[in-house]
N, CA and C of each residue as an Amber inpcrd file, in Angstrom:
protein
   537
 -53.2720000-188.8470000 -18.7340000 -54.6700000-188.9620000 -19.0900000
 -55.4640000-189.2270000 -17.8230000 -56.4680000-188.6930000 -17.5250000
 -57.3190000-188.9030000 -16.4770000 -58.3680000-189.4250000 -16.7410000
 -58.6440000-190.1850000 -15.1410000 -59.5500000-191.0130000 -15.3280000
 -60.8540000-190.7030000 -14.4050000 -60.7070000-189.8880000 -13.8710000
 -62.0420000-189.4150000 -13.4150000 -62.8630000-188.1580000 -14.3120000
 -64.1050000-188.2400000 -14.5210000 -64.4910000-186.8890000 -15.4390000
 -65.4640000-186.3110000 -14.5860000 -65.3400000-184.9990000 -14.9820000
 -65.9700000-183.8900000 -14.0750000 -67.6450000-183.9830000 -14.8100000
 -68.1770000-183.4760000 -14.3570000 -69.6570000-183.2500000 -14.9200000
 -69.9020000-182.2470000 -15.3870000 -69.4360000-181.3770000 -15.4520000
 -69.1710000-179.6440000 -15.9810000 -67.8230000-179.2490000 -16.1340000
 -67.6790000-178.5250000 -17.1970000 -65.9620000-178.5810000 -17.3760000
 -66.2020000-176.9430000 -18.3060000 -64.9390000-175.9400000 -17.8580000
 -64.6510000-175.0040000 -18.5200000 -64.1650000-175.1690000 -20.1710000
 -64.1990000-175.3030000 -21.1090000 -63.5290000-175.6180000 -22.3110000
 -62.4310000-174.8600000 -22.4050000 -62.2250000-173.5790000 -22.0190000
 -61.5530000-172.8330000 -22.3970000 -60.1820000-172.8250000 -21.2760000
 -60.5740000-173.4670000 -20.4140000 -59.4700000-173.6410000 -19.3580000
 -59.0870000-174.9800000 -19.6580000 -59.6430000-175.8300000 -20.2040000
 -59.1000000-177.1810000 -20.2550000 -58.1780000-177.4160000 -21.6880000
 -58.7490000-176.5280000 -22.1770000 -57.6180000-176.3650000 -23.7270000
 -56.4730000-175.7320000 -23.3180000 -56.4610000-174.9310000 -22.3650000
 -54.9270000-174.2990000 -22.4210000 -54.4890000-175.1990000 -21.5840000
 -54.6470000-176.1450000 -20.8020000 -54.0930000-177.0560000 -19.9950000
 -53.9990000-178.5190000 -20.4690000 -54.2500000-178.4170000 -21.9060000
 -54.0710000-179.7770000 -22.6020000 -54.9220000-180.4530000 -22.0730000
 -56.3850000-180.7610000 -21.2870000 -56.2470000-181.8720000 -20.9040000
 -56.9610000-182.9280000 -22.1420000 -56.6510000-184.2580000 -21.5050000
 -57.3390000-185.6300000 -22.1930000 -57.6550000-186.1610000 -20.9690000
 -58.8630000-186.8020000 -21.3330000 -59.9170000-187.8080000 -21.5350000
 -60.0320000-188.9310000 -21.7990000 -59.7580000-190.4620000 -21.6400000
 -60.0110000-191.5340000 -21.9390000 -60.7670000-192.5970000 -21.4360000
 -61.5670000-193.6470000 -21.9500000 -62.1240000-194.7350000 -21.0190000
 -63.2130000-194.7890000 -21.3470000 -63.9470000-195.7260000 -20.7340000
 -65.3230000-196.4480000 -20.7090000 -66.0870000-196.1170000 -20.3150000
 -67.9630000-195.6530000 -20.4140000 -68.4900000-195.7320000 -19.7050000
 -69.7850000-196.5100000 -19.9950000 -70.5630000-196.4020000 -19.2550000
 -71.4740000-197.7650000 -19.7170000 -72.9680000-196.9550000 -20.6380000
 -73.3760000-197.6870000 -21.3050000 -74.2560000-196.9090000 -22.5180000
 -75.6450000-196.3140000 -21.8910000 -75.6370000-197.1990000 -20.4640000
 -77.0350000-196.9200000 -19.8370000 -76.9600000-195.6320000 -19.1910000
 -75.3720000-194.9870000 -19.4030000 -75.2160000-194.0810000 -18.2290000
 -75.6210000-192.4030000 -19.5320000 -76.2490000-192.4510000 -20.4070000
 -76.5590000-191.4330000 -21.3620000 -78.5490000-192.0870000 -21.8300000
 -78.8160000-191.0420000 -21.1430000 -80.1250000-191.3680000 -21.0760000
 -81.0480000-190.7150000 -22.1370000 -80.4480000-190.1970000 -23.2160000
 -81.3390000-189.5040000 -24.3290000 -80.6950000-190.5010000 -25.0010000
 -79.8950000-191.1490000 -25.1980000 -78.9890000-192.0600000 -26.4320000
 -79.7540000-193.4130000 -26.0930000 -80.2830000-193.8130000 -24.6940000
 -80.8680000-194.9370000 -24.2770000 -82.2520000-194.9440000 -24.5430000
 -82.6030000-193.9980000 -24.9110000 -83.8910000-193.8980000 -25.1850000
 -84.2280000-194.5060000 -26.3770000 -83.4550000-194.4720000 -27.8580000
 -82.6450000-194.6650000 -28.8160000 -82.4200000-195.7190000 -28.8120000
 -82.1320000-196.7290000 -28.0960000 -81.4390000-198.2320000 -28.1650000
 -82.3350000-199.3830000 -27.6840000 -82.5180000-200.0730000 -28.2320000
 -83.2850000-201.3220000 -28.2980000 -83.2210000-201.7500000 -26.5070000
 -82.0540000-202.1780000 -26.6560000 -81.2630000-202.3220000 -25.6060000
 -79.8210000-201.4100000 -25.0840000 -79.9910000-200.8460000 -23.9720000
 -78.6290000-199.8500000 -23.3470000 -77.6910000-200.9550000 -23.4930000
 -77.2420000-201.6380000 -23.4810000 -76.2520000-202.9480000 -22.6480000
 -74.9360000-202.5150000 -23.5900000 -73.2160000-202.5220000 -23.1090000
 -72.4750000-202.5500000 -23.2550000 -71.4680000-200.9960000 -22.7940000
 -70.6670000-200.5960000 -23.5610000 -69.8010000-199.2480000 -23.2500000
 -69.7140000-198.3890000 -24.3380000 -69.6320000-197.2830000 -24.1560000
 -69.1040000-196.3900000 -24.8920000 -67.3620000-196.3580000 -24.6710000
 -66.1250000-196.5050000 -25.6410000 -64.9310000-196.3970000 -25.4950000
 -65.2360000-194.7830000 -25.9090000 -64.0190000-194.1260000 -25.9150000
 -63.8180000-192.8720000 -25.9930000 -62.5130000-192.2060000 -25.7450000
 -62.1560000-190.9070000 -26.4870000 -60.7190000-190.4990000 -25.7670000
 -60.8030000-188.4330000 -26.4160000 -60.7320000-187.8480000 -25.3090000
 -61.4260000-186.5180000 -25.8440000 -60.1110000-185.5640000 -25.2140000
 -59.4420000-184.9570000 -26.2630000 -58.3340000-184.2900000 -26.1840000
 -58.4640000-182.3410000 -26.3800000 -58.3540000-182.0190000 -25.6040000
 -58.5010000-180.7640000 -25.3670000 -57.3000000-179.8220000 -26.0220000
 -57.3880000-178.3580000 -26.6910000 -56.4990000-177.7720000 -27.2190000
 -56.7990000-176.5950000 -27.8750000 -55.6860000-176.1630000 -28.8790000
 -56.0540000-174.7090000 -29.4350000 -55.8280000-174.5820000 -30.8350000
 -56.5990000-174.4630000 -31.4770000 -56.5450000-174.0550000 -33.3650000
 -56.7580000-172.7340000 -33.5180000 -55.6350000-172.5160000 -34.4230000
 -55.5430000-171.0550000 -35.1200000 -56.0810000-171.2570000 -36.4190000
 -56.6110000-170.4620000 -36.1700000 -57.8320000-170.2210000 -37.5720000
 -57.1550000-169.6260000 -38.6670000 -57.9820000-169.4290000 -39.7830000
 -57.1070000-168.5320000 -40.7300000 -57.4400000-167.1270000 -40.3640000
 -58.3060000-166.6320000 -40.1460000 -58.6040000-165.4030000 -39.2400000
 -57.4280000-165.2220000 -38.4590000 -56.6040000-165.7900000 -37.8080000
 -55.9010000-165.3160000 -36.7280000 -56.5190000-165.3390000 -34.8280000
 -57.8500000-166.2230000 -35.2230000 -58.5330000-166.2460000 -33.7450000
 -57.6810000-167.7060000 -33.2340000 -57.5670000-167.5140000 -32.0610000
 -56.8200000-168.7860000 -31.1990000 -58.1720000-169.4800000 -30.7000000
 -58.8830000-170.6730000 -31.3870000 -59.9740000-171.3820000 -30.8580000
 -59.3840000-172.4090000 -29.4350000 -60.5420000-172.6640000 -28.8610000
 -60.6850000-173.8690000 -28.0660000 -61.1870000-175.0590000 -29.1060000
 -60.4310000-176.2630000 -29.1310000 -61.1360000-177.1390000 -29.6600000
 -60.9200000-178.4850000 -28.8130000 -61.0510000-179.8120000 -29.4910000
 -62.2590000-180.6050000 -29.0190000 -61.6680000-181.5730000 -29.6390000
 -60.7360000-182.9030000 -30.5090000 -60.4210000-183.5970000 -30.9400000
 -60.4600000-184.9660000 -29.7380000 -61.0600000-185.6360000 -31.0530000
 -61.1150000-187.3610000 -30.8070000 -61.7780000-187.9150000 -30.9330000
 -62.3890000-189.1340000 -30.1930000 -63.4810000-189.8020000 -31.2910000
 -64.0010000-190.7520000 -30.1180000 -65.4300000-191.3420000 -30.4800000
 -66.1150000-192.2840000 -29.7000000 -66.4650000-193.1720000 -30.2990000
 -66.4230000-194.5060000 -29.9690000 -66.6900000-195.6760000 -29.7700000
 -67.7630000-196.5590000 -29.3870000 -68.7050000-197.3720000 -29.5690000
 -69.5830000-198.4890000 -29.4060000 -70.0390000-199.2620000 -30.3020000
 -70.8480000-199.9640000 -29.7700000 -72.2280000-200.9650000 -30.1810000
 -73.0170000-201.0580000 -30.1330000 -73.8820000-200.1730000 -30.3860000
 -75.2350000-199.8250000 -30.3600000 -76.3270000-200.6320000 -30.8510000
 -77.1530000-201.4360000 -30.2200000 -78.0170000-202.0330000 -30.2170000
 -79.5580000-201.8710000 -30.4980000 -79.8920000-201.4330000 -31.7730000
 -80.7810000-201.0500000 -32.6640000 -81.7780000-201.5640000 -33.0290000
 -83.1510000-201.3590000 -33.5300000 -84.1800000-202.4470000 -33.8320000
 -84.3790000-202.3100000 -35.5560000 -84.3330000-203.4140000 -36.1090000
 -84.3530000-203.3320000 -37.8330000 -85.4270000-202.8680000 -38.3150000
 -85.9780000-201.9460000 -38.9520000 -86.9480000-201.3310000 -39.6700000
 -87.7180000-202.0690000 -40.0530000 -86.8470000-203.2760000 -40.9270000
 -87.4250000-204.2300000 -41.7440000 -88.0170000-205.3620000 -41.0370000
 -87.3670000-206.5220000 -40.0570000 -87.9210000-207.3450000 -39.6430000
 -88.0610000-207.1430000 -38.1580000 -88.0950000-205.8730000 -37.6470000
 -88.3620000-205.7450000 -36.0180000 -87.4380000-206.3360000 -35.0230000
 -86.4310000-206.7240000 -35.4030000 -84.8990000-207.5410000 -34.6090000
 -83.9200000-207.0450000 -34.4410000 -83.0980000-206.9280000 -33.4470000
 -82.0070000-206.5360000 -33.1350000 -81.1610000-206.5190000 -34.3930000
 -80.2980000-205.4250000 -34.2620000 -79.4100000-205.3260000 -35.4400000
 -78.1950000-204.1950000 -34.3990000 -76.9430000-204.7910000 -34.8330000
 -75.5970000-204.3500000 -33.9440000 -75.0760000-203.0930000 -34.8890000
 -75.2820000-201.5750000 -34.4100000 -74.4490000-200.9490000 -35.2760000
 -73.2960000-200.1200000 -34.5070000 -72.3310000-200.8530000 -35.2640000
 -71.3810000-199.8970000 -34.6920000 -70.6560000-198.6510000 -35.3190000
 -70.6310000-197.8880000 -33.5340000 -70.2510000-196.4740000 -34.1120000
 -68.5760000-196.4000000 -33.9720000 -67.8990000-196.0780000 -34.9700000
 -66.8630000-195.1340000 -34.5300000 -66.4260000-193.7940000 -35.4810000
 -67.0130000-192.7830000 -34.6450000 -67.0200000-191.1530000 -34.6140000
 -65.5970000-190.3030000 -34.1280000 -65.3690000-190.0510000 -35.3190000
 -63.7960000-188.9670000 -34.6610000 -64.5880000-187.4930000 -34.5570000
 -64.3470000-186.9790000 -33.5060000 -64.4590000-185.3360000 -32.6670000
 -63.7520000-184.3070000 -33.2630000 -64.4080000-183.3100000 -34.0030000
 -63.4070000-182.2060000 -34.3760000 -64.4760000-180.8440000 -34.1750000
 -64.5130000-180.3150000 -32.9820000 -65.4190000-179.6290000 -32.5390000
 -64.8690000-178.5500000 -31.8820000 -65.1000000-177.2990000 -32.1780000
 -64.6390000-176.1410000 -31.4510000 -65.7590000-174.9610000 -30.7150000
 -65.3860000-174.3950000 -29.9360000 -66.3160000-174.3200000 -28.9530000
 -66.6760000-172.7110000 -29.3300000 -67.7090000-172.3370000 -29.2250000
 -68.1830000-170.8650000 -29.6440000 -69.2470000-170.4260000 -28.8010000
 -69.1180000-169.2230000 -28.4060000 -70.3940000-168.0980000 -27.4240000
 -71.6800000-167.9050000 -27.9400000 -71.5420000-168.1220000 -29.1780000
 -72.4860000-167.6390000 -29.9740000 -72.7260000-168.0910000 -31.4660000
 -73.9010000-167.6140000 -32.1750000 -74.1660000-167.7880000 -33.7130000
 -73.2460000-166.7520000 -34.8450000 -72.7930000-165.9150000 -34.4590000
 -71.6980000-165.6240000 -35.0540000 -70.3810000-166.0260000 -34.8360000
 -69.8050000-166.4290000 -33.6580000 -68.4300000-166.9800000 -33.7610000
 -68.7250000-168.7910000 -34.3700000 -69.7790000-169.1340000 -34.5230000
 -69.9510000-170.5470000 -35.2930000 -70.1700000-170.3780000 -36.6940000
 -70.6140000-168.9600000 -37.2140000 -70.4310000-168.9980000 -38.7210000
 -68.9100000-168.8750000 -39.0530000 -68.0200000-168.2370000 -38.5620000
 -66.5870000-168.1800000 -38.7570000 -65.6590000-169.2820000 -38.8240000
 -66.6710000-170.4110000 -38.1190000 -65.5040000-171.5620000 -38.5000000
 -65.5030000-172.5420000 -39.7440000 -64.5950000-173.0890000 -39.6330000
 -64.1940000-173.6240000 -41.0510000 -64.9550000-174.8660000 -40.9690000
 -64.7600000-175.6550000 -42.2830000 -65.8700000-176.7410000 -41.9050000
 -65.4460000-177.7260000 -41.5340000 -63.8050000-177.7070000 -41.3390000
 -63.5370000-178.8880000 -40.8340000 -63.7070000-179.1310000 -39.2810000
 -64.6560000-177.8460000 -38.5380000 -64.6560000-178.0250000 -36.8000000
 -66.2520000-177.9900000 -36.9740000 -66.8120000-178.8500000 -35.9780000
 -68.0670000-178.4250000 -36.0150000 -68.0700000-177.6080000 -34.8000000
 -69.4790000-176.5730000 -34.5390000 -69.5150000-175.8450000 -33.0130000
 -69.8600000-176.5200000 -32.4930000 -69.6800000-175.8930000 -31.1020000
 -70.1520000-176.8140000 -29.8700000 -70.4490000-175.5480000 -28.8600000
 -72.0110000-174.8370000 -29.0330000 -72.3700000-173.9990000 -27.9650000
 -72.4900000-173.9460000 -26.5230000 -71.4260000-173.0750000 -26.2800000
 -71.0920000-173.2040000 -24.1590000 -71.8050000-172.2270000 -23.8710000
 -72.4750000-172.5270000 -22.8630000 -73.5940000-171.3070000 -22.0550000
 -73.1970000-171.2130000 -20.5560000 -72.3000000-169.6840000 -20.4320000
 -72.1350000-169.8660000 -18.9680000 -70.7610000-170.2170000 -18.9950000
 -70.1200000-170.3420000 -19.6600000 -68.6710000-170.5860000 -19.8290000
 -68.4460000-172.2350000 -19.2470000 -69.8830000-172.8920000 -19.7270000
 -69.5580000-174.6400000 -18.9770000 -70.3150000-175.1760000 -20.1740000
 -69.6010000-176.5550000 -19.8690000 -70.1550000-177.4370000 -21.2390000
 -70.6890000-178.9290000 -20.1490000 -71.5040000-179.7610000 -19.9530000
 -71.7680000-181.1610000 -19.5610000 -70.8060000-182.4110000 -20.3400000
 -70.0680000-182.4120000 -19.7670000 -69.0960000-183.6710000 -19.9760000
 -69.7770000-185.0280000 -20.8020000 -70.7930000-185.3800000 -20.3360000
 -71.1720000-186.5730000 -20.6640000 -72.1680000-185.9600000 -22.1240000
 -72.5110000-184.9340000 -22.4650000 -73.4610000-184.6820000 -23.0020000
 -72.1760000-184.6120000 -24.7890000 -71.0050000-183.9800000 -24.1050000
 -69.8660000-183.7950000 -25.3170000 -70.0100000-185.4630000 -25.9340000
 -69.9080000-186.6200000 -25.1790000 -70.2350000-187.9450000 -26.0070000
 -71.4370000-188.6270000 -26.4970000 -72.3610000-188.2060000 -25.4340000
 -73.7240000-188.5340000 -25.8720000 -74.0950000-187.6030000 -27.3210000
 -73.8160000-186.0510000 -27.5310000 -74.3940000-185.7910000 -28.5830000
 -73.6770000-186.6840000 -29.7810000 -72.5310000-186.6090000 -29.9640000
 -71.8020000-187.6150000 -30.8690000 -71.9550000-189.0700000 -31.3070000
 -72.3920000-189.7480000 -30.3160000 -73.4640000-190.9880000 -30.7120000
 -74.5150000-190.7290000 -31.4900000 -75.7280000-189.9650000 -30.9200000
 -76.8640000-189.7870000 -31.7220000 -76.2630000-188.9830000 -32.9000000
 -75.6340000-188.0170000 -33.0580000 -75.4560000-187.8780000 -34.7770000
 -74.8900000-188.5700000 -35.1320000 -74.3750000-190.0430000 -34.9060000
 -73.8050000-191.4470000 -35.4180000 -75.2150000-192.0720000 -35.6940000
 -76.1430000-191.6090000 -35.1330000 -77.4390000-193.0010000 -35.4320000
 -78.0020000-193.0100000 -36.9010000 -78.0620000-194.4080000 -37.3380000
 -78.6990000-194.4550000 -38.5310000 -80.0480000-193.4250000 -38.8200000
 -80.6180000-192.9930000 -40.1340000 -82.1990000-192.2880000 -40.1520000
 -82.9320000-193.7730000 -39.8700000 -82.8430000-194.8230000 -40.2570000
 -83.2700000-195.7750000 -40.0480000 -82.0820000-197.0990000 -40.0520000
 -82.4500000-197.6810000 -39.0210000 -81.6740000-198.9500000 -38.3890000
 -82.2550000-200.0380000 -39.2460000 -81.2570000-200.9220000 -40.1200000
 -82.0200000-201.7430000 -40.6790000 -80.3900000-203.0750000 -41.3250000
 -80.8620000-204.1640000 -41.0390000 -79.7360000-205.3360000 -41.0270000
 -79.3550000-204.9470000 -42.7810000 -78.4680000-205.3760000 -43.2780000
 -78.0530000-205.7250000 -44.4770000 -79.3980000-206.9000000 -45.5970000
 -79.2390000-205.9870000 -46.4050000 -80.1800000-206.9880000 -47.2390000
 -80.4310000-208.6580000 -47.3890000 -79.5330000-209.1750000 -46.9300000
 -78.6250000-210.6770000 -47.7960000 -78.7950000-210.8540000 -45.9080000
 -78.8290000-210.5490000 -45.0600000 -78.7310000-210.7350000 -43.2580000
 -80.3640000-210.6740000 -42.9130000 -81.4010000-210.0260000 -43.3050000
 -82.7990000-209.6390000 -42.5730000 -83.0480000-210.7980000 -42.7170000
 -84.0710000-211.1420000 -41.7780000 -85.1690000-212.4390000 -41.7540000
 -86.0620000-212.0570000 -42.4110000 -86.3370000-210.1020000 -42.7060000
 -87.7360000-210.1410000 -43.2780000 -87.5620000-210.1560000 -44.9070000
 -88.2620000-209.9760000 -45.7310000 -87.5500000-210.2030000 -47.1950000
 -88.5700000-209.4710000 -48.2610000 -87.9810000-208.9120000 -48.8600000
 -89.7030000-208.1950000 -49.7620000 -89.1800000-208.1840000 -51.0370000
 -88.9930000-209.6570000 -51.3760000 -89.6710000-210.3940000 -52.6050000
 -90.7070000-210.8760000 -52.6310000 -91.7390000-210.9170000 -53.4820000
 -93.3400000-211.5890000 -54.0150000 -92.6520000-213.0960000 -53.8460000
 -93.6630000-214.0390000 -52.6410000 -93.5790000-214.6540000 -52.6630000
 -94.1050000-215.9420000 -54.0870000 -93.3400000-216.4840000 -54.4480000
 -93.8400000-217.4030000 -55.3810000 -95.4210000-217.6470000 -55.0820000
 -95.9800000-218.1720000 -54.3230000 -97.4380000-218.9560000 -54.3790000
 -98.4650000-217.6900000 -54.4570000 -97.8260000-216.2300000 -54.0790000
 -98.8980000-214.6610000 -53.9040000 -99.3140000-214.3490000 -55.3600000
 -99.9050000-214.1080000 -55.9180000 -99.9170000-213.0970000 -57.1080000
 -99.8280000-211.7440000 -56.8330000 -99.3770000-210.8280000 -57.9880000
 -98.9250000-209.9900000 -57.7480000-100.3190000-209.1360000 -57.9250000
-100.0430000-207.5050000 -57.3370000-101.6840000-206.5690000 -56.8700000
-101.4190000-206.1880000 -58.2280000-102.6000000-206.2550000 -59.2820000
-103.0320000-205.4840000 -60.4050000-104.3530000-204.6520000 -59.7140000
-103.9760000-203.9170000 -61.5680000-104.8210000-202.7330000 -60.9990000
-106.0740000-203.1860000 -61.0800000-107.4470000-202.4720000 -60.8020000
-108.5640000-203.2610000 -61.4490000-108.9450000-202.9130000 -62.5570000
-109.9000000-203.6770000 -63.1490000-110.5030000-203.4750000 -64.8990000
-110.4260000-202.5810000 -65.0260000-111.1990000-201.7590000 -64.2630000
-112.6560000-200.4910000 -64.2080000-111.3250000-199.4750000 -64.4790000
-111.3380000-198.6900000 -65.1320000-110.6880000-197.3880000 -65.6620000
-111.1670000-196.7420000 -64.2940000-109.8350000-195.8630000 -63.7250000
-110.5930000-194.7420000 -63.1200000-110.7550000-193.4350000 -64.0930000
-111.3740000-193.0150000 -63.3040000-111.2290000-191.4950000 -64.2090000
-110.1750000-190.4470000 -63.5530000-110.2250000-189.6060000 -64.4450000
-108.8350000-188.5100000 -63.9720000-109.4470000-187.5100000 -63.9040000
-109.0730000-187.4710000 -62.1470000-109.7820000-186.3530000 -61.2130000
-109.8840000-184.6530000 -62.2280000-108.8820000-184.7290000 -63.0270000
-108.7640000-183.2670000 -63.7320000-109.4660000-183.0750000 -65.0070000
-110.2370000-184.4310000 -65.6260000-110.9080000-184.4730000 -66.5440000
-111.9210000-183.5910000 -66.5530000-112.3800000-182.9020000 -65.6470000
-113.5110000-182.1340000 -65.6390000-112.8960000-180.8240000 -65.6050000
-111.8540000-180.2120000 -65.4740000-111.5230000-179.0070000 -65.4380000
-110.8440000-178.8460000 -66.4100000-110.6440000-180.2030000 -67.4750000
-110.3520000-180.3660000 -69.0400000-111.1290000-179.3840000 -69.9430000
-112.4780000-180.2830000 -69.0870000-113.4160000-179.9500000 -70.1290000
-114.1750000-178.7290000 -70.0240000-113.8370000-177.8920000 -68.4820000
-114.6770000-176.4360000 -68.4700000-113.7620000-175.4590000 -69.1220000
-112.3000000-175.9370000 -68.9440000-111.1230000-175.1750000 -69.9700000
-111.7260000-175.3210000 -71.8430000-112.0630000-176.5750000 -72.0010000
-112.3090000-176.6980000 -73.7200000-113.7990000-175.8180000 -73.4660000
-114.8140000-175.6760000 -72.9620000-115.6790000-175.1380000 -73.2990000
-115.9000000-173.6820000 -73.3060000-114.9990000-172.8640000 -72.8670000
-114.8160000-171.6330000 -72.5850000-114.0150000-170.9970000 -74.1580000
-113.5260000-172.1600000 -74.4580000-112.5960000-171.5370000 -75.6820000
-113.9920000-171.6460000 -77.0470000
């Protein structure tokens, strides 16, 4: 397993050569995922194994197995406070030229479009975090500081007296007068 990673990497040469991938890097070092985080602070773990799946087609893919790791440091929807979510994401991604060799695969690989016959190393873990991110970051119900129960001493919003009227009442009544 190696421990240095390239910044551009062939997929298709690194699958026939088995390689893997393992180790740490620090969360500040993915700068669209940091953008995203309350706070960058801690590591991404990780371990990204290179190889070849035969399809039912009979095509010999490049793929992409393994999974990433952290603690992502999030702001709560609800009470505006840090909230710890952690990711762990397993990798099952195979690599395609195009929008037709990505409709052909099965659904257990997702694509992963190479342009130029190169893929960005760091970008293969960074995208995998952000499709780990919550739609919204928010603590456990029974954990928030913020709370949206009616406080005892509030009364609750009624409607007022006054009836409104219904905006369509008038196109009620040019419908009844026509008949």
């Amino acid at each position: 397993m190696s421990k240095r990673f390239p910044d551009r990497l062939d997929p298709w040469r690194f699958a026939d050569l088995g390689k893997e991938f393992g180790g740490a890097l620090p969360l500040d070092a993915f700068p669209r995922l940091s953008a995203c985080l309350l706070r960058p602070v801690g590591e991404v773990g990780f371990k990204l194994i290179f190889g070849h799946d035969r399809g039912r087609d009979g095509q010999r893919r490049a793929v992409l197995n393994g999974w990433v790791r952290a603690d992502l440091s999030l702001q709560c929807q609800r009470c505006l406070e840090e909230v710890v979510y952690p990711v762990d994401a397993g990798l099952s991604v195979a690599f395609v030229r195009g929008p037709e060799e990505a409709e052909q695969l099965p659904e257990s690989l997702d694509p992963c479009p190479v342009e130029d016959d190169q893929v960005a190393f760091m970008d293969l873990i960074e995208d995998e975090l952000l499709l780990a991110l919550p739609q919204v970051a928010m603590h456990d119900s029974g954990v928030c500081s913020a709370s949206l129960e009616v406080k005892r001493d509030e009364a609750p919003i009624e409607d007022s007296e006054q009836e409104r009227d219904n905006p369509f009442a008038v196109l009620a009544e040019l419908k009844r007068g026509k008949h």
